[in-house]
mmCIF file of the protein (N, C-alpha, C, O) and its ligand, coordinates in Angstrom:
data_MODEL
# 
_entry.id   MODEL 
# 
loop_
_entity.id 
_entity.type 
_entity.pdbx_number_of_molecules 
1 polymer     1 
2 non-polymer 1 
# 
_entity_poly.entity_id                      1 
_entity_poly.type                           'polypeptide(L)' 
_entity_poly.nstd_linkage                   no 
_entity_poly.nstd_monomer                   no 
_entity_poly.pdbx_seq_one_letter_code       
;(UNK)(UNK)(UNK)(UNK)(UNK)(UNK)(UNK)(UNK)(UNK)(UNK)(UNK)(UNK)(UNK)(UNK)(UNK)(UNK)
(UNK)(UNK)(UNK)(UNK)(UNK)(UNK)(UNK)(UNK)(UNK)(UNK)(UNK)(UNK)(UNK)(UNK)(UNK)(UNK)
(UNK)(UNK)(UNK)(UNK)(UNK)(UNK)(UNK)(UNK)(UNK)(UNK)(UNK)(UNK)(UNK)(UNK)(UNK)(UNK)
(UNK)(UNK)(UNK)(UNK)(UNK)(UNK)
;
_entity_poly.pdbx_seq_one_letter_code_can   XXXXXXXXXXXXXXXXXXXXXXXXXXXXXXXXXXXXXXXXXXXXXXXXXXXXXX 
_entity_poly.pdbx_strand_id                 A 
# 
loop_
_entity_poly_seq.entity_id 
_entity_poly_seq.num 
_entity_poly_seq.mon_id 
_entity_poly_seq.hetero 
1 1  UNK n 
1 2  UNK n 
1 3  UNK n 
1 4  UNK n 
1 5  UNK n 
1 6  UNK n 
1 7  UNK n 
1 8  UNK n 
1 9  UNK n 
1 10 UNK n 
1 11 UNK n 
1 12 UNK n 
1 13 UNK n 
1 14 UNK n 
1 15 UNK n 
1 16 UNK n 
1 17 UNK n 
1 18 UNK n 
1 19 UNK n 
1 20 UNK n 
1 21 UNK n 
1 22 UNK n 
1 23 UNK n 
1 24 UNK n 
1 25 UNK n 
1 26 UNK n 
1 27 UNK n 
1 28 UNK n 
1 29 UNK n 
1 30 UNK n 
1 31 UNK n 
1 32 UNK n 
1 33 UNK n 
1 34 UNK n 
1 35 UNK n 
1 36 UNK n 
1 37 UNK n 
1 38 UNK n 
1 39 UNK n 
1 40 UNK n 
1 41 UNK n 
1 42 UNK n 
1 43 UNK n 
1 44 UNK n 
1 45 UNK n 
1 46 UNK n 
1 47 UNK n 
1 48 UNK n 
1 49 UNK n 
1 50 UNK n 
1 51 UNK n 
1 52 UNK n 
1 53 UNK n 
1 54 UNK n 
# 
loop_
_struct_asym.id 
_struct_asym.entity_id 
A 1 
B 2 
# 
loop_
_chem_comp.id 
_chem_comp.type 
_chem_comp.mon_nstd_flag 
UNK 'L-peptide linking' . 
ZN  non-polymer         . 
# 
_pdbx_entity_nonpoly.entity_id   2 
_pdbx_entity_nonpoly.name        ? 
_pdbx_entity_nonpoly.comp_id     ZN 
# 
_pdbx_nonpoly_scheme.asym_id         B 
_pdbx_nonpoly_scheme.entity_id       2 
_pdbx_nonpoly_scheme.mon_id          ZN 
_pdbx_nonpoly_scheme.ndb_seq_num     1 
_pdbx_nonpoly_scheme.pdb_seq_num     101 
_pdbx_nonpoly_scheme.auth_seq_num    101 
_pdbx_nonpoly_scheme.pdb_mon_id      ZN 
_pdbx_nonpoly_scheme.auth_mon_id     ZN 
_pdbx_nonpoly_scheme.pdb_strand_id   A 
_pdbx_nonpoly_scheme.pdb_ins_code    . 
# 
loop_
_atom_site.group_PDB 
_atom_site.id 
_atom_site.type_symbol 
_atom_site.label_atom_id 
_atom_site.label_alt_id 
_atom_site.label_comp_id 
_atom_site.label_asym_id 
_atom_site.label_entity_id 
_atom_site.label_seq_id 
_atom_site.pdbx_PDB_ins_code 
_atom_site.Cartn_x 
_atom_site.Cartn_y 
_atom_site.Cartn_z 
_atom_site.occupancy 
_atom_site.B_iso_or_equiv 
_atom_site.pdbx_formal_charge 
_atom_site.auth_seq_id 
_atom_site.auth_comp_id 
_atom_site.auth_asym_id 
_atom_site.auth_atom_id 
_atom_site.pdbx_PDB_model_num 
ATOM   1   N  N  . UNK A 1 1  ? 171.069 44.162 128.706 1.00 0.00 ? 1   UNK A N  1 
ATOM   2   C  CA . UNK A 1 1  ? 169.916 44.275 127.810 1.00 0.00 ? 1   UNK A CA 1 
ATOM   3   C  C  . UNK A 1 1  ? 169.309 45.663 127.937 1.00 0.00 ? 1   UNK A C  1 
ATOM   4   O  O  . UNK A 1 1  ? 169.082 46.191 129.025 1.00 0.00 ? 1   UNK A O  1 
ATOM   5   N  N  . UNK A 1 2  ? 169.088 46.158 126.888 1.00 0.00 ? 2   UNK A N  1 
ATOM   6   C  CA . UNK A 1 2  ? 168.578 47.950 127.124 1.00 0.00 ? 2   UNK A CA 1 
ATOM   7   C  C  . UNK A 1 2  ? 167.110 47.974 126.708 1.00 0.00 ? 2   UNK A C  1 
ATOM   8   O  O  . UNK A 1 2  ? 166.636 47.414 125.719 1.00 0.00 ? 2   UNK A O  1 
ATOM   9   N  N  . UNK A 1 3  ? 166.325 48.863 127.807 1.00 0.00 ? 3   UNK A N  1 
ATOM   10  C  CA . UNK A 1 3  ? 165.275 48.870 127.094 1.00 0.00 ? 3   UNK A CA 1 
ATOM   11  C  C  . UNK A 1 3  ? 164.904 49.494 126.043 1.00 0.00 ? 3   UNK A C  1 
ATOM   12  O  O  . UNK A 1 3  ? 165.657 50.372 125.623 1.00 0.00 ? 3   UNK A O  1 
ATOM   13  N  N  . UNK A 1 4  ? 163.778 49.243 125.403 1.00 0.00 ? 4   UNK A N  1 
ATOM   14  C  CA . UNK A 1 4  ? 163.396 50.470 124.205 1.00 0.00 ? 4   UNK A CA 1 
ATOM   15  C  C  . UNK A 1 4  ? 161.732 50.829 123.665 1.00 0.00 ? 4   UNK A C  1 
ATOM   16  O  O  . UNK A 1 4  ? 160.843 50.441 124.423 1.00 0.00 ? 4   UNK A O  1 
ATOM   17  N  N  . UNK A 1 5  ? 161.504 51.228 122.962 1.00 0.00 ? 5   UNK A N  1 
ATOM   18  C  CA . UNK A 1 5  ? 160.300 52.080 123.369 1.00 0.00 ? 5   UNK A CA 1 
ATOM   19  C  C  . UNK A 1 5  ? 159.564 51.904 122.020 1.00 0.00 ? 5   UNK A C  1 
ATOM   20  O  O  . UNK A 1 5  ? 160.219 51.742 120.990 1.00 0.00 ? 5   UNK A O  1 
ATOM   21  N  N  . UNK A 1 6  ? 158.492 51.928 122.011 1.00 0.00 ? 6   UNK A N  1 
ATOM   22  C  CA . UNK A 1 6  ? 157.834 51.955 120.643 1.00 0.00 ? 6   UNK A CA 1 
ATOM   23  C  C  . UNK A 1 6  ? 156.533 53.160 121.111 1.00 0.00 ? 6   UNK A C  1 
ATOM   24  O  O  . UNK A 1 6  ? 155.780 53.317 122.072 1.00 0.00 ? 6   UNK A O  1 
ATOM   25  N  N  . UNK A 1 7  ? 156.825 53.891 119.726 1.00 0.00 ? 7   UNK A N  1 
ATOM   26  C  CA . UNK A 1 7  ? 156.053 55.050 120.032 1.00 0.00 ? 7   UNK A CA 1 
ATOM   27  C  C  . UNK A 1 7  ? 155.924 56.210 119.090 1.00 0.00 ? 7   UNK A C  1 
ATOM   28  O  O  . UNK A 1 7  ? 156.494 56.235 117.999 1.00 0.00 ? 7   UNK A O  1 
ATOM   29  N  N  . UNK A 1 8  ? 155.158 57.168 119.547 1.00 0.00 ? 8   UNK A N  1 
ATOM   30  C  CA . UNK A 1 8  ? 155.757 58.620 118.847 1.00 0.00 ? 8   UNK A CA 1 
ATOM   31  C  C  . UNK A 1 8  ? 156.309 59.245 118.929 1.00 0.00 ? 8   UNK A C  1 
ATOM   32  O  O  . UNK A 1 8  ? 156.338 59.921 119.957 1.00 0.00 ? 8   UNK A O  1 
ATOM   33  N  N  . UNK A 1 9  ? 157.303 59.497 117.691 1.00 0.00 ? 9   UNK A N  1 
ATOM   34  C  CA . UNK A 1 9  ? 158.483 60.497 118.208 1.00 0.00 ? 9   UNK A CA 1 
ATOM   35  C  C  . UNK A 1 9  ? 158.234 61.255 117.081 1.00 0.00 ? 9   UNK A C  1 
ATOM   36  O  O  . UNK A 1 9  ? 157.950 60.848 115.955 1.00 0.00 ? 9   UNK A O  1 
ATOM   37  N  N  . UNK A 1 10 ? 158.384 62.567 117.534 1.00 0.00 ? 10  UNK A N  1 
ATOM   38  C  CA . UNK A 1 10 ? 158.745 63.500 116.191 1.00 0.00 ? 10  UNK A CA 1 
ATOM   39  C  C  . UNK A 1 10 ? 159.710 63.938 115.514 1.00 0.00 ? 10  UNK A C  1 
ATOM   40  O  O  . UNK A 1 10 ? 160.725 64.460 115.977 1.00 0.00 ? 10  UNK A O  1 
ATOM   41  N  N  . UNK A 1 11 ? 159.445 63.747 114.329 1.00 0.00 ? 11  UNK A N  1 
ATOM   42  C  CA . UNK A 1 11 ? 160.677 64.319 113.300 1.00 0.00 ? 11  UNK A CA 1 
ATOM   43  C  C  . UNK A 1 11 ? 161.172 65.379 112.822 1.00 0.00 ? 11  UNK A C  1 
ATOM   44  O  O  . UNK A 1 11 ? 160.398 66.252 112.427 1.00 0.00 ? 11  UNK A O  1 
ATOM   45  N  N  . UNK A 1 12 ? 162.016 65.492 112.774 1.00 0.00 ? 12  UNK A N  1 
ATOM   46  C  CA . UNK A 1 12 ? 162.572 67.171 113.148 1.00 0.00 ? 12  UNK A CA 1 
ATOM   47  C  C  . UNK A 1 12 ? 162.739 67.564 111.360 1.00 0.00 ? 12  UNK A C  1 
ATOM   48  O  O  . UNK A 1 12 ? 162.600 68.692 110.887 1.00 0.00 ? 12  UNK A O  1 
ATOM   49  N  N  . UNK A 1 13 ? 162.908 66.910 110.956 1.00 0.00 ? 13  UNK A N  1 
ATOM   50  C  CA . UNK A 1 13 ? 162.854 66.447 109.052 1.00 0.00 ? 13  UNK A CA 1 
ATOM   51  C  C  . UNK A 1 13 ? 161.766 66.588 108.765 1.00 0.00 ? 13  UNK A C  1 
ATOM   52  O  O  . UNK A 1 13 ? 161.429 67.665 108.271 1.00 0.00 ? 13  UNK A O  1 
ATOM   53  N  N  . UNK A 1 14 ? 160.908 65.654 108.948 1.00 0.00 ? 14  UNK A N  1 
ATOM   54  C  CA . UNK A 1 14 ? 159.509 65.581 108.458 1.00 0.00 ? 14  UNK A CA 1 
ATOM   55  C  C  . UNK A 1 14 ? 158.942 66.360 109.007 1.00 0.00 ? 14  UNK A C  1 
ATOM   56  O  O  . UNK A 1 14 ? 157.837 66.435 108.470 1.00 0.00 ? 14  UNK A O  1 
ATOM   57  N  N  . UNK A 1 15 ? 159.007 66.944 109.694 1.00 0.00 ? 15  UNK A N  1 
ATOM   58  C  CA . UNK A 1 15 ? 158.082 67.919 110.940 1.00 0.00 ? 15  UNK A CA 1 
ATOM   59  C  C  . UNK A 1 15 ? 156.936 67.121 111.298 1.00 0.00 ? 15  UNK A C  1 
ATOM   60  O  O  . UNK A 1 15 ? 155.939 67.727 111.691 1.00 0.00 ? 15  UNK A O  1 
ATOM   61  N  N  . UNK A 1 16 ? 156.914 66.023 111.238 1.00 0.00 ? 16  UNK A N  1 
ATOM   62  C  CA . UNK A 1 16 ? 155.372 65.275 111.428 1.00 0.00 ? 16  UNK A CA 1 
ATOM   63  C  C  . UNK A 1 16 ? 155.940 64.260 112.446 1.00 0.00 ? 16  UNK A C  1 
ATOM   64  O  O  . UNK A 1 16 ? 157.145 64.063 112.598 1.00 0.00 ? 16  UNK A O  1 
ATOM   65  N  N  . UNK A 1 17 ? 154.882 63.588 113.178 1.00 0.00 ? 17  UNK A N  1 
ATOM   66  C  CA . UNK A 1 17 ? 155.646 62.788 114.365 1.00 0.00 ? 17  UNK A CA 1 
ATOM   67  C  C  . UNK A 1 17 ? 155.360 61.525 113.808 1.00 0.00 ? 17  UNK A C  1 
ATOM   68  O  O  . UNK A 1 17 ? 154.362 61.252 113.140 1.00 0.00 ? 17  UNK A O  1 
ATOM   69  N  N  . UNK A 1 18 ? 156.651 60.467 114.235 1.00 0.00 ? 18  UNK A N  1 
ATOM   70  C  CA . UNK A 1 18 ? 156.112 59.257 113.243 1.00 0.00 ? 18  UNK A CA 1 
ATOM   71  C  C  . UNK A 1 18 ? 156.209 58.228 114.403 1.00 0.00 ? 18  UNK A C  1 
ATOM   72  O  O  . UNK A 1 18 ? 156.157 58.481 115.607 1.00 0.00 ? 18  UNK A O  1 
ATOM   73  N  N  . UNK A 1 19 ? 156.334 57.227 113.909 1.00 0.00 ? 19  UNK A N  1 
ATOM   74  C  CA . UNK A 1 19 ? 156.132 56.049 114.856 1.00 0.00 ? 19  UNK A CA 1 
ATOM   75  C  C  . UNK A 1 19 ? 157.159 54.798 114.551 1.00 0.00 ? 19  UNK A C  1 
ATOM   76  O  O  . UNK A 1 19 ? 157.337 54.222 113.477 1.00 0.00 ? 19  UNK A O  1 
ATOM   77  N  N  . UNK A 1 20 ? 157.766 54.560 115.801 1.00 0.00 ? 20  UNK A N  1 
ATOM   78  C  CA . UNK A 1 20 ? 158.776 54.153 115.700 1.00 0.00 ? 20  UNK A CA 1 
ATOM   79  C  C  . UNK A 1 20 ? 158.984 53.308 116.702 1.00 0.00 ? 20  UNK A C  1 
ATOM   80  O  O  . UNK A 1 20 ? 158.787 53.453 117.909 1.00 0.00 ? 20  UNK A O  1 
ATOM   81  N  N  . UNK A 1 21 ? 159.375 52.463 116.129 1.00 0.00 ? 21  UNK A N  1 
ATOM   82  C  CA . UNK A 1 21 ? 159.686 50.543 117.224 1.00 0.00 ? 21  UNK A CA 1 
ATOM   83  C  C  . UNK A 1 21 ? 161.269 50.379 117.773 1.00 0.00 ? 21  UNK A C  1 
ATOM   84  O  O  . UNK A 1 21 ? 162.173 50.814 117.060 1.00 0.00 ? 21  UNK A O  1 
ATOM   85  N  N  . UNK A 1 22 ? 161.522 49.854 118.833 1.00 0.00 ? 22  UNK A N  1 
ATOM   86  C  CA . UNK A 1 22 ? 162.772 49.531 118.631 1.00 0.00 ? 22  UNK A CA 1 
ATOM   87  C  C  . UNK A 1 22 ? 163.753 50.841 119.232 1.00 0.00 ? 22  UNK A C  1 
ATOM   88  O  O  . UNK A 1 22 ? 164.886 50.594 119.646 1.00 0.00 ? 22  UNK A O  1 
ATOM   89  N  N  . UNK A 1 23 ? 163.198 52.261 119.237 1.00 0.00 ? 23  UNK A N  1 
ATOM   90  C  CA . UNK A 1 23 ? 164.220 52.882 120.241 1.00 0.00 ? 23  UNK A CA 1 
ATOM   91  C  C  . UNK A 1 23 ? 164.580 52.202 120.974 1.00 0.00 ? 23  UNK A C  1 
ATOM   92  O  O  . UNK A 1 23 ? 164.073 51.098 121.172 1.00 0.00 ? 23  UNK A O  1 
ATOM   93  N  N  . UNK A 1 24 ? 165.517 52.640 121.564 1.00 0.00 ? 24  UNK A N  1 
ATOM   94  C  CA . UNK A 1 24 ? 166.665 52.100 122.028 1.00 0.00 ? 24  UNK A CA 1 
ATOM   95  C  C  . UNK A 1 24 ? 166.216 53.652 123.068 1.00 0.00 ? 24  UNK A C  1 
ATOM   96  O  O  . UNK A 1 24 ? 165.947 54.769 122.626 1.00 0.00 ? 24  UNK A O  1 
ATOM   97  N  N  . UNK A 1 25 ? 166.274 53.117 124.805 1.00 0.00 ? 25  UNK A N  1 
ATOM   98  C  CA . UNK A 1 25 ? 165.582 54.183 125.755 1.00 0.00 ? 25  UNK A CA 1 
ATOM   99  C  C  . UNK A 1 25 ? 167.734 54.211 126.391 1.00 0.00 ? 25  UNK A C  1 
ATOM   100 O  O  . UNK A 1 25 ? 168.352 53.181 126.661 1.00 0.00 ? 25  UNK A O  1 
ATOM   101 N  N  . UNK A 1 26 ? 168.261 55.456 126.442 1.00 0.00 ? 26  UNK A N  1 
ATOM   102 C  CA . UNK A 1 26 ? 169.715 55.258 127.355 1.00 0.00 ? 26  UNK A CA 1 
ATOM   103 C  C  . UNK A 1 26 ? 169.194 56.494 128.183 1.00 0.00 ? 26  UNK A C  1 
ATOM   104 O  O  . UNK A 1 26 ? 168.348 57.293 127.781 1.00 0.00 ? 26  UNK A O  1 
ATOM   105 N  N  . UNK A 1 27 ? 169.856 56.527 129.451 1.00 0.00 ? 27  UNK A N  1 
ATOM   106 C  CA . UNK A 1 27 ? 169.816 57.226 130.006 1.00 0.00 ? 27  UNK A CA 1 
ATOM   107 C  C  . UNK A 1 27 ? 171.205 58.050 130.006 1.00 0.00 ? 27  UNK A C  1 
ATOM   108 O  O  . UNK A 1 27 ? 172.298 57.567 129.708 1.00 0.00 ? 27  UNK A O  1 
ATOM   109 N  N  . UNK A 1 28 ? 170.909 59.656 130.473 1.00 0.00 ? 28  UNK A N  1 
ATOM   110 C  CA . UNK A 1 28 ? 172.339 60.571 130.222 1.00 0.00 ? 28  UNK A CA 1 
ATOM   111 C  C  . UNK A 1 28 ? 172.799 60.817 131.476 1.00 0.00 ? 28  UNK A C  1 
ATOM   112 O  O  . UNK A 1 28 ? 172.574 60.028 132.394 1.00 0.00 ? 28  UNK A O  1 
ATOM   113 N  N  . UNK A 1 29 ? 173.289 61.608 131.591 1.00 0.00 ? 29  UNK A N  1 
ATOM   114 C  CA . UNK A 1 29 ? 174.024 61.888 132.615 1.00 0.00 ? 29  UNK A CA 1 
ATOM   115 C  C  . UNK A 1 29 ? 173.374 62.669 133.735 1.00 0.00 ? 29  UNK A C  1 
ATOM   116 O  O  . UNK A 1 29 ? 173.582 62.567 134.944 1.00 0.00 ? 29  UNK A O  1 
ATOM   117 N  N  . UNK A 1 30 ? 172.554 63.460 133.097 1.00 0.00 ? 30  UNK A N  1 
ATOM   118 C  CA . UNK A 1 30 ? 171.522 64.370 134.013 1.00 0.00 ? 30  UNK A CA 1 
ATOM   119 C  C  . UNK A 1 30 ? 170.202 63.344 134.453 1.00 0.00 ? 30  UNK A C  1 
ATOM   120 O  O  . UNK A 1 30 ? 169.051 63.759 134.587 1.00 0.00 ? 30  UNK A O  1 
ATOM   121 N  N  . UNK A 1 31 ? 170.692 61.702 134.675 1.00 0.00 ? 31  UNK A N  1 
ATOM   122 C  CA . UNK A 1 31 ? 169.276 61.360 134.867 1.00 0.00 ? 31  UNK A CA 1 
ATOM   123 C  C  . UNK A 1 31 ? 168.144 61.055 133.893 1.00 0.00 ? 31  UNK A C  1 
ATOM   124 O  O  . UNK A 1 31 ? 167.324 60.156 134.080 1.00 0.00 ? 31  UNK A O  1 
ATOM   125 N  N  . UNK A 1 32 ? 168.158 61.804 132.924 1.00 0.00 ? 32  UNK A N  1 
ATOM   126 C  CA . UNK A 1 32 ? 167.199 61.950 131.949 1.00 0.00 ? 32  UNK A CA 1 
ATOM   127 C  C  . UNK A 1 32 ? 167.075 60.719 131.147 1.00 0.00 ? 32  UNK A C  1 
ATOM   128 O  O  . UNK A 1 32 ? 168.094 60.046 130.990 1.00 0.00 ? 32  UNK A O  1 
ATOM   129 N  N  . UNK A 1 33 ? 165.976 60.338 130.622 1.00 0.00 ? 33  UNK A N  1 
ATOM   130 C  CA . UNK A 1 33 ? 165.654 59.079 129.530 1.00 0.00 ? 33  UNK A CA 1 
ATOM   131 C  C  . UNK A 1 33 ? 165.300 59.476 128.547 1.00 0.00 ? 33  UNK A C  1 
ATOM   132 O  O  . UNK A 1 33 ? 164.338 60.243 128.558 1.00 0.00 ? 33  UNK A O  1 
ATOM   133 N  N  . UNK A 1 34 ? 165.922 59.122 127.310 1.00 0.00 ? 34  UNK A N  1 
ATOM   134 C  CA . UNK A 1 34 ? 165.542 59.483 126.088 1.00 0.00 ? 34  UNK A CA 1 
ATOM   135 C  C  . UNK A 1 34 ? 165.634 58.187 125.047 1.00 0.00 ? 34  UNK A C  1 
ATOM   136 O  O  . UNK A 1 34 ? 166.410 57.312 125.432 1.00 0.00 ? 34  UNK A O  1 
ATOM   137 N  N  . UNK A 1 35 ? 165.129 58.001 124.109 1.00 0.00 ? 35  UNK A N  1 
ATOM   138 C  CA . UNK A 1 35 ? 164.649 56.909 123.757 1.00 0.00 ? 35  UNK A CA 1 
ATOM   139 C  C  . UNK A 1 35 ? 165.203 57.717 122.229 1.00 0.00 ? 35  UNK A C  1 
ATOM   140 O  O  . UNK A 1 35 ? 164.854 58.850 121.896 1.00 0.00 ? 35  UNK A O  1 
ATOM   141 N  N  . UNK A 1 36 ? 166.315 56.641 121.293 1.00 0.00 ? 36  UNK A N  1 
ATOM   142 C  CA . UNK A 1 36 ? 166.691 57.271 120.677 1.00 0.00 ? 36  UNK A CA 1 
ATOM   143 C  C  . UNK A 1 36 ? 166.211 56.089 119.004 1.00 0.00 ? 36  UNK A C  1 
ATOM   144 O  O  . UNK A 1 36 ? 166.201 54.865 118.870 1.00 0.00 ? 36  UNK A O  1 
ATOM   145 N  N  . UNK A 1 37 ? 165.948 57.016 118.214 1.00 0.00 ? 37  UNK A N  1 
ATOM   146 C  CA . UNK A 1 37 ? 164.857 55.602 116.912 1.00 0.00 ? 37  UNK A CA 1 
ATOM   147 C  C  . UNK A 1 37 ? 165.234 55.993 115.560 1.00 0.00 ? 37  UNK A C  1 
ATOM   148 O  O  . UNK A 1 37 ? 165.975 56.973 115.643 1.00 0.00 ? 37  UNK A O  1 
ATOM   149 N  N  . UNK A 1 38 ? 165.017 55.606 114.216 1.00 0.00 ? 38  UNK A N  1 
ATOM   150 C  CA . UNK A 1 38 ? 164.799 55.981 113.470 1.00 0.00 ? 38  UNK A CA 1 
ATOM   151 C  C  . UNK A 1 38 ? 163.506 56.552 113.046 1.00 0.00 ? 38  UNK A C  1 
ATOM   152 O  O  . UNK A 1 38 ? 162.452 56.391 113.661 1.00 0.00 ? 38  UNK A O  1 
ATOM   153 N  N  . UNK A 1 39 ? 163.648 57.219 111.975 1.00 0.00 ? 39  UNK A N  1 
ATOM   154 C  CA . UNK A 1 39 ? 162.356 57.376 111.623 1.00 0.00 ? 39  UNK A CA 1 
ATOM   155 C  C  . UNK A 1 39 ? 161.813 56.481 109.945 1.00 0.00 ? 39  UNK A C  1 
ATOM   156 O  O  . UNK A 1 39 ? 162.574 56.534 108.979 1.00 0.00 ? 39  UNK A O  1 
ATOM   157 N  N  . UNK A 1 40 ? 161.115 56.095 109.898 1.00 0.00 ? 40  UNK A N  1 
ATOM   158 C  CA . UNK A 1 40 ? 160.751 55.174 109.109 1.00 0.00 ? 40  UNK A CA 1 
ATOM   159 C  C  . UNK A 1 40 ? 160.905 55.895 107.978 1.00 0.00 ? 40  UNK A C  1 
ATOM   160 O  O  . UNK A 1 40 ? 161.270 55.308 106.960 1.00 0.00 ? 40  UNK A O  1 
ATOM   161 N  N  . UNK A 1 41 ? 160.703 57.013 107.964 1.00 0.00 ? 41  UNK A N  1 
ATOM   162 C  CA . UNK A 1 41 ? 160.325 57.722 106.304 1.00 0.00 ? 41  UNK A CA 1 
ATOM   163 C  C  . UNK A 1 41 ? 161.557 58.165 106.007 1.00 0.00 ? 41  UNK A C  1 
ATOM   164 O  O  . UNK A 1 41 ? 161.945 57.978 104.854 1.00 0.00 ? 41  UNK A O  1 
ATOM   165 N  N  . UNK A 1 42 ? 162.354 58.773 106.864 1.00 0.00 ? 42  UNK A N  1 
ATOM   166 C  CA . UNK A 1 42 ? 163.517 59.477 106.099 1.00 0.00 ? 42  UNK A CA 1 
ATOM   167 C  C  . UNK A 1 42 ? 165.086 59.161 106.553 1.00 0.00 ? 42  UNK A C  1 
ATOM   168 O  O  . UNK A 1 42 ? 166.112 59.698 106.137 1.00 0.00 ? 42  UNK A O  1 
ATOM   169 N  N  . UNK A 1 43 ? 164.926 58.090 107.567 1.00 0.00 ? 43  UNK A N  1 
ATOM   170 C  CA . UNK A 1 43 ? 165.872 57.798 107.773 1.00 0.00 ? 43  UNK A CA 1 
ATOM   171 C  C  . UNK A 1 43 ? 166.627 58.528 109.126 1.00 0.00 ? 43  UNK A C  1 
ATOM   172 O  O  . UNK A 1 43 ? 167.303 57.911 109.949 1.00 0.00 ? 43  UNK A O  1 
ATOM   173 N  N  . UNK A 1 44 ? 166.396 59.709 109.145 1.00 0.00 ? 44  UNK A N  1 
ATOM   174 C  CA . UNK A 1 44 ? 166.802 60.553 110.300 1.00 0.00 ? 44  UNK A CA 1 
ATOM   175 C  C  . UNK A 1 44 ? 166.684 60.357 111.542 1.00 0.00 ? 44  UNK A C  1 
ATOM   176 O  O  . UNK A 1 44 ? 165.548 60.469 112.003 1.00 0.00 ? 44  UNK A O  1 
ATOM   177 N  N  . UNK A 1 45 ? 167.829 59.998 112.483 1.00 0.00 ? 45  UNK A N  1 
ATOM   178 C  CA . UNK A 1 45 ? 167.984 59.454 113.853 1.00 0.00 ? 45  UNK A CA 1 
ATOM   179 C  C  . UNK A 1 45 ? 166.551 60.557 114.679 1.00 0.00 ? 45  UNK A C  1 
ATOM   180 O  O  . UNK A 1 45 ? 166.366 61.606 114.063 1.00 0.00 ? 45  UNK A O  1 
ATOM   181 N  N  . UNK A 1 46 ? 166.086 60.450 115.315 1.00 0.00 ? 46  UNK A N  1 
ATOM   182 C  CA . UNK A 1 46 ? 164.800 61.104 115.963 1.00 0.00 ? 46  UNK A CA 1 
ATOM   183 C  C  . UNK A 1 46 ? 164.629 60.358 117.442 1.00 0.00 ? 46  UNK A C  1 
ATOM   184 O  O  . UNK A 1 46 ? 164.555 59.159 117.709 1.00 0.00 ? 46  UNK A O  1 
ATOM   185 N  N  . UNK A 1 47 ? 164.594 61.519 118.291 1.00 0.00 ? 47  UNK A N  1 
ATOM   186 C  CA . UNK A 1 47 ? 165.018 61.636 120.122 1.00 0.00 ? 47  UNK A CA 1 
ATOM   187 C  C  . UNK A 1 47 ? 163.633 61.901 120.769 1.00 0.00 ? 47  UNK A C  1 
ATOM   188 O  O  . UNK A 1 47 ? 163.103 62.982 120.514 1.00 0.00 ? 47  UNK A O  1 
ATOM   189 N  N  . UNK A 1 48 ? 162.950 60.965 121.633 1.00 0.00 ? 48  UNK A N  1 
ATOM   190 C  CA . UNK A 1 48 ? 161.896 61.414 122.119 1.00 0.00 ? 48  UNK A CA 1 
ATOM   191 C  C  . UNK A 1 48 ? 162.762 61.384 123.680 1.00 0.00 ? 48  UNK A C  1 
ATOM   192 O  O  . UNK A 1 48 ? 163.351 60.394 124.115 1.00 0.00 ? 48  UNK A O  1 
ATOM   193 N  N  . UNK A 1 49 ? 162.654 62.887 124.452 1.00 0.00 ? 49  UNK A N  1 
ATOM   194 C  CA . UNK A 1 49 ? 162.935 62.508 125.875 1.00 0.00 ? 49  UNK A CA 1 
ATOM   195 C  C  . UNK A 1 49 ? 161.582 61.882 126.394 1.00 0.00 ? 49  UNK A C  1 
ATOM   196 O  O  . UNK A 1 49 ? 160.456 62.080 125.935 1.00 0.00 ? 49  UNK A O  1 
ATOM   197 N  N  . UNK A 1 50 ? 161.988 60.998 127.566 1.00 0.00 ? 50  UNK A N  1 
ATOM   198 C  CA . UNK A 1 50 ? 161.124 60.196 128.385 1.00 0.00 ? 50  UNK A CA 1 
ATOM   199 C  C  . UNK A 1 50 ? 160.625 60.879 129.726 1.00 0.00 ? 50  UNK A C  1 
ATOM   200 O  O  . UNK A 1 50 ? 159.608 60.503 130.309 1.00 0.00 ? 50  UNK A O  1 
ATOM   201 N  N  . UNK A 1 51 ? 161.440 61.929 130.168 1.00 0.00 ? 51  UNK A N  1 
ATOM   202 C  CA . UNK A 1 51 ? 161.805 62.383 131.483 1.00 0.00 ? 51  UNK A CA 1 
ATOM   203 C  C  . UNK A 1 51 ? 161.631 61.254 132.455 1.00 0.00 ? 51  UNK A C  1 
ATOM   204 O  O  . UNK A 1 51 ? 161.606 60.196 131.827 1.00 0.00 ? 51  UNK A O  1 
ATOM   205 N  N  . UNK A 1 52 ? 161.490 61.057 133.863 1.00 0.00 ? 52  UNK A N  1 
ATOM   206 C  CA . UNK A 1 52 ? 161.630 60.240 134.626 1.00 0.00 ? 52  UNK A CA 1 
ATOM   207 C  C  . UNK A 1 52 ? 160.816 59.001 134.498 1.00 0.00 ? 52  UNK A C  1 
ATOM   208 O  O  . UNK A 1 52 ? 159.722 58.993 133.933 1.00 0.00 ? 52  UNK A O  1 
ATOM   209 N  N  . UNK A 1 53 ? 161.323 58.047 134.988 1.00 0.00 ? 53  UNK A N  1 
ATOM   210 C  CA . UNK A 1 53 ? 160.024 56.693 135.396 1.00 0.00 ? 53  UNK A CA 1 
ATOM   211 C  C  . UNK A 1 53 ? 158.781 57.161 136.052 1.00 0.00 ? 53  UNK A C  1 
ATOM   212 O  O  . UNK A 1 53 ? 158.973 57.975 136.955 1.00 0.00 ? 53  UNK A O  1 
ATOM   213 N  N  . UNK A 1 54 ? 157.810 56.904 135.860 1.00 0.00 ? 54  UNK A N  1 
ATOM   214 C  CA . UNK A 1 54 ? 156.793 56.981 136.246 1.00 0.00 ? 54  UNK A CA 1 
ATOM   215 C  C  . UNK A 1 54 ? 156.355 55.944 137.114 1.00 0.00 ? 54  UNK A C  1 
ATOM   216 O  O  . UNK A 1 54 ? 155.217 55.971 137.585 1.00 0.00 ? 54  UNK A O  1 
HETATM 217 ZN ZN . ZN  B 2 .  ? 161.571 61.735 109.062 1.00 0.00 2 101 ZN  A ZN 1 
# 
């Protein structure tokens, strides 16, 4: 089961940050968490990194 994130992510399209349910959080290889979503308005895959657990 993967976690995922609801939040703001910004759009690299829209240039505006939108809000988005349902990322999907994977972790890479360097450790890192990034939480990967659509964006509601345009469709465009949009990457918020998480950096570590807190
Ligand atoms: Zn967009």
């Amino acid at each position: 089961m993967s976690e995922t994130y609801s939040g703001e992510v910004y759009c690299v399209k829209c240039k505006e940050k939108r809000e988005v349910t349902d990322a999907v959080v994977a972790e890479n290889a360097n450790g890192r968490r990034m939480a990967k979503g659509t964006c509601p308005v345009c469709g465009t895959t949009v990457v918020r990194i998480m950096g570590k657990k807190k």
